[in-house]
N, C-alpha and C positions, 0 to 999 in steps of 0.2 A: 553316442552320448557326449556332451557337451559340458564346460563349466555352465555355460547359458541355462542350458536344463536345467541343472543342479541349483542353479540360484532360486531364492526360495518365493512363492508363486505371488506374494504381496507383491512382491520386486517388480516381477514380472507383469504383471497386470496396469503396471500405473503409466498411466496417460501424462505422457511430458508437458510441461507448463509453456504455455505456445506463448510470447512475448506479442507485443507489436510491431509489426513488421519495421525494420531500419529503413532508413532513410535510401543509402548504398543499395540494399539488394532490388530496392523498385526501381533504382535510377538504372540496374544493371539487366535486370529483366526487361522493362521496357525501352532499355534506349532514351532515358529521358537525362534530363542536366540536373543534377542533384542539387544545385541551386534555385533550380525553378519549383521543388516537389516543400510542401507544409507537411509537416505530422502531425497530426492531433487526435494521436492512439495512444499515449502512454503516461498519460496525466504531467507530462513534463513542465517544469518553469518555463513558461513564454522567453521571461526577460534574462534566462540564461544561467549566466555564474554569478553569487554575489562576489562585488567589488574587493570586499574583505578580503574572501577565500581568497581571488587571482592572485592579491599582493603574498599571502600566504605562500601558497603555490610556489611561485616563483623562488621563493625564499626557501622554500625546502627543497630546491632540487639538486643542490651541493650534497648534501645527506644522505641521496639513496642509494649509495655502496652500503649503508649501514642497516641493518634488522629493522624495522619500527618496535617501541614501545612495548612487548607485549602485553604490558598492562593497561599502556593506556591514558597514562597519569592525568598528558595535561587536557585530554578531551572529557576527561570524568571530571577532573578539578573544575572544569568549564561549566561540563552539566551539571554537577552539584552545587552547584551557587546558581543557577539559572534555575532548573528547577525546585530548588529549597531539601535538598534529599543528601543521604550521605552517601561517598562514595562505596560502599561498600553495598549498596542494593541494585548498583550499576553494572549493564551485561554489553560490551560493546560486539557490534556483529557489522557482516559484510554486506548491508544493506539490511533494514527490518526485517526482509528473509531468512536471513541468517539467526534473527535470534527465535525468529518462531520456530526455525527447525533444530536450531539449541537447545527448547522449552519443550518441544516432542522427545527430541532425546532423551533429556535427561526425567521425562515424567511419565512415559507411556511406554507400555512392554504390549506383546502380541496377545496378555490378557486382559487389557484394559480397553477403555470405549473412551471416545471424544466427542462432543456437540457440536455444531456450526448448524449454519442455518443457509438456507437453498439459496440461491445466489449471492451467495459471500463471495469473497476473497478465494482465487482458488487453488492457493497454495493450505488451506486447512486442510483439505482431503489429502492433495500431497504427502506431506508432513508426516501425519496420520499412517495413511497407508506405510510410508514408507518404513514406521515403525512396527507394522503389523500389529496394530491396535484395530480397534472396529471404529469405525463413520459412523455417525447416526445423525444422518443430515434431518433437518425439520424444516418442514414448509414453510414457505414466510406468510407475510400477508402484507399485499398490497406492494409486493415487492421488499418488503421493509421485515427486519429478525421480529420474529413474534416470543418476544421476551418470556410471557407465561409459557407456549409452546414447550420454548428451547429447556425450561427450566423443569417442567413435566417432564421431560426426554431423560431426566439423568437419569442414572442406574447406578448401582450398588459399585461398578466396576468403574463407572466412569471416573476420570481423572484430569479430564481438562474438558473448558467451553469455550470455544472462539467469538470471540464476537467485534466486526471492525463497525467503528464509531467516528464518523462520518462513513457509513459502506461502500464498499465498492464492488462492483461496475455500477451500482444504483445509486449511491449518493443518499440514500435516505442517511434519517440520522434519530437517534433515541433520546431525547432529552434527557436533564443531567437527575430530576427526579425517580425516573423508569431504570435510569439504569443502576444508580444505586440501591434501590429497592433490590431489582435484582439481584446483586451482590452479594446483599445482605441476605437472600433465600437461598444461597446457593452451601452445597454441606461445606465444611470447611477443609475438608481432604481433597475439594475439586478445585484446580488452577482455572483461573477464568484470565483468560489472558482477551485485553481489550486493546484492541489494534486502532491507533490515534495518528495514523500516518496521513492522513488530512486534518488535523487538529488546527492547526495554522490558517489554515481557509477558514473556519468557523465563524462567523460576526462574536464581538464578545459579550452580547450578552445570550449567546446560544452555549459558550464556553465552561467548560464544566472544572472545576477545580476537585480533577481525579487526581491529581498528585499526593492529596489532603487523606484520600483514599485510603492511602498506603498503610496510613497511621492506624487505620480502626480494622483494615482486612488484609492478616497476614497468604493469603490466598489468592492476592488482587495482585497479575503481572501487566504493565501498561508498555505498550511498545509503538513506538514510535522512529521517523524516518528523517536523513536530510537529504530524499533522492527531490524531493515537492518544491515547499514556500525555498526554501534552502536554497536549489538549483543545482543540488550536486550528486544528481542521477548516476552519471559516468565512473562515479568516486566508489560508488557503495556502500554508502555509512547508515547504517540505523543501530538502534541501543535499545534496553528494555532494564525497566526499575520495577522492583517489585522486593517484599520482605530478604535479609541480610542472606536469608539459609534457603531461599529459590535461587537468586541470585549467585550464590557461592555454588551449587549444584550444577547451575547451567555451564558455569564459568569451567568444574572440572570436564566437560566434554568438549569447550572451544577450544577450537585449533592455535597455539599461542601466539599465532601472528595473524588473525583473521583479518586486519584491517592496517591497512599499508600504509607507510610516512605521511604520505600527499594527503591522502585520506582524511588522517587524523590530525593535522594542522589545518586545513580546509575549512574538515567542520568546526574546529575551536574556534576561528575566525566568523565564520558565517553566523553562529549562533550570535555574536554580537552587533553583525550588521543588523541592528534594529531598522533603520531606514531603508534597505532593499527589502527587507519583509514585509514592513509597509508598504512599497509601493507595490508588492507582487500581491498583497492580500486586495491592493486596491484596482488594481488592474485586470484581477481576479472576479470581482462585485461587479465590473460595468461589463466586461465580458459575458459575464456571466448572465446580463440583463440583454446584451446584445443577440448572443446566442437562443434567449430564451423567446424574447419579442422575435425574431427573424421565425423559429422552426413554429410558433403560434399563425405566421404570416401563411405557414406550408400548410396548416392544418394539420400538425404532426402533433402525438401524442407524446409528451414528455414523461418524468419520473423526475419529479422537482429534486434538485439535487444542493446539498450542502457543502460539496468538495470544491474541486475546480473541473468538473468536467459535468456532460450531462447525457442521459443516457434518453434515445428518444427510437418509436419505431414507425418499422414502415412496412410497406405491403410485399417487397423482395428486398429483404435485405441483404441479400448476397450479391444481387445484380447492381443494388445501388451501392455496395461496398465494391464492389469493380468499377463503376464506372466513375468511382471516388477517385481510386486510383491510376485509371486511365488518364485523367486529369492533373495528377499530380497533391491528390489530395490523400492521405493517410489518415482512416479513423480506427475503431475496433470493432469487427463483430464481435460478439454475446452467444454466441451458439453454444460455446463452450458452457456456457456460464447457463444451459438450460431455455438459453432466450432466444430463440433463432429469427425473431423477428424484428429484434432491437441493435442499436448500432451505440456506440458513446463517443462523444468526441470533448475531447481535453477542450479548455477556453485559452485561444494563443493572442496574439496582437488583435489590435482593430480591424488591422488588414485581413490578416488571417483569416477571423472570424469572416468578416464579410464576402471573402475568395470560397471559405466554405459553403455559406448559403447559398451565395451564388451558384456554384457548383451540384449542390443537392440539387437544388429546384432545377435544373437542366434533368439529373439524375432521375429526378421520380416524375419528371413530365409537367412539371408544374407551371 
């Protein structure tokens, strides 16, 4: 007998959240030059860090003998004038990850139940499990969350519904009518936490003013990222706003320094480069038309996608996700994600994009 045993069998059971392969470990398995290899597996910024952050950056690195913030001040002060919200309904975390597994903490016990829906996001299950609460994944349709479905699915027990808006690995996305409605059906003891870490890709007038939300549903937690439009993957800053007393709850189970100096001057900074967000939302749009006319060209079936990435399948997707790699090209399979025939690839430069296609249609014989 083991601690191992002993640990309790939720624990046990759960399936580690497999990332997209780094850059370094394909350069080191295949002997390739890590200059010559593209990723377009992790929905990452093309165009990098914004300009903002660097000067940021730079400027806080005299600082780090010292603790960061544990509150947070001037990265709330930031979002609270950016988003129109008071500080006081703000949860900062170590990457959006961090607060979805803040908002399991502090709201689900091993007698309560969670919603998501069948290829979400899949750190919900995660999450979930790891609180020993019950899944109750619902089928989607058409690839996309089937809102009524999800909403049928609650139970007496339930206590939270996941739902990411723009989704991912699919990219669909619920307009701003559907999913209020939603909201507003949902019992008011149930956290419906809406995951908006593609929000910034959006076109504006698909753009839904959920912040406005807040005001009329104390039950509505919105969480969003600046690994995306931001560029600040590597940092791990995401936050989550939602009524004063979810908020203050999640807050008593954060760790008091979840998010580090660099971090948290970074992202005050970035939120304000309004002009690198433009161009990465715009960079984003033609990409996004590049990518979709080229995999149209292969005769591949897409999953029209609202984010920055696009999720498209093929007839081996595991042999053409090798021989992606073989090449130096980095995408994701879906297998995980229930899809075993679907692959998704982030939208990077023009270059990129084009080295991709090029490369597939070698891949599937084209």
């Amino acid at each position: 007998m083991t601690p191992c045993d002993l640990a309790p069998a939720y624990i046990r059971s759960i399936a580690p959240y497999q990332p997209g392969k780094p850059i370094s470990e394909l350069a080191r398995e295949l002997g390739l030059e890590e200059t010559s290899i593209i990723k377009l597996a992790s929905n990452e910024n093309p165009l990098g860090v914004s300009p903002k952050a660097q000067v940021a950056i730079r400027a806080a690195v005299d600082g780090l003998a010292l603790y960061p913030d544990g509150n947070g001040f001037e990265l709330k002060h930031a979002l609270s004038r950016h988003l129109n919200v008071s500080m006081d309904q703000l949860v900062l975390g170590n990457g959006s990850n961090d607060v979805l597994e803040l908002a399991a903490r502090a709201f689900l016990s091993p007698s309560n139940s969670a919603v998501y829906a069948q290829h979400a996001f899949a750190v919900y299950p995660l999450v979930v499990q790891a609180m020993g609460a019950k899944g109750i994944e619902v089928p989607a349709h058409h690839f996309a969350h089937d809102l009524d479905a999800m909403l049928r699915a609650v139970r007496a027990d339930t206590r939270m519904v996941f739902v990411a808006n723009p989704n991912n690995p699919t990219g669909t996305y619920a307009p701003a009518h559907e999913m209020e409605r939603f909201i507003a059906a949902l019992p008011p003891q149930v956290l419906i936490v809406l995951d908006e870490a593609y929000n910034e890709y959006l076109r504006p007038d698909h753009r839904a003013d959920s912040m406005s939300w807040l005001k009329k549903y104390n039950n509505l937690l919105i969480t969003r990222t600046f690994s995306k439009v931001y560029g600040l993957a590597g940092l791990r800053v995401g936050y989550a706003v939602g009524a004063p007393g979810v908020a203050d709850l999640m807050n008593r189970v954060r760790q008091p320094f979840n998010v580090n100096s660099i971090s948290l001057t970074a992202a005050a900074a970035a939120l304000d480069d309004h002009e690198f967000v433009r161009k990465s939302h715009e960079l984003n749009l033609a990409g996004m038309e590049q990518l979709t006319a080229g995999l149209a060209q292969l005769n591949l079936e897409i999953i029209p996608s609202y984010g920055n990435f696009l999720t498209f399948k093929v007839r081996d997707a595991a042999g053409v996700f090798n021989s992606l790699l073989k090449s130096g090209v980095i995408v994701r399979p879906l297998g995980g994600y229930a899809m075993p025939n679907w692959l998704r690839v982030t939208v990077g430069l023009e270059s990129e994009n084009a080295r991709f296609l090029m490369k597939l249609k070698q891949a599937i014989g084209g």
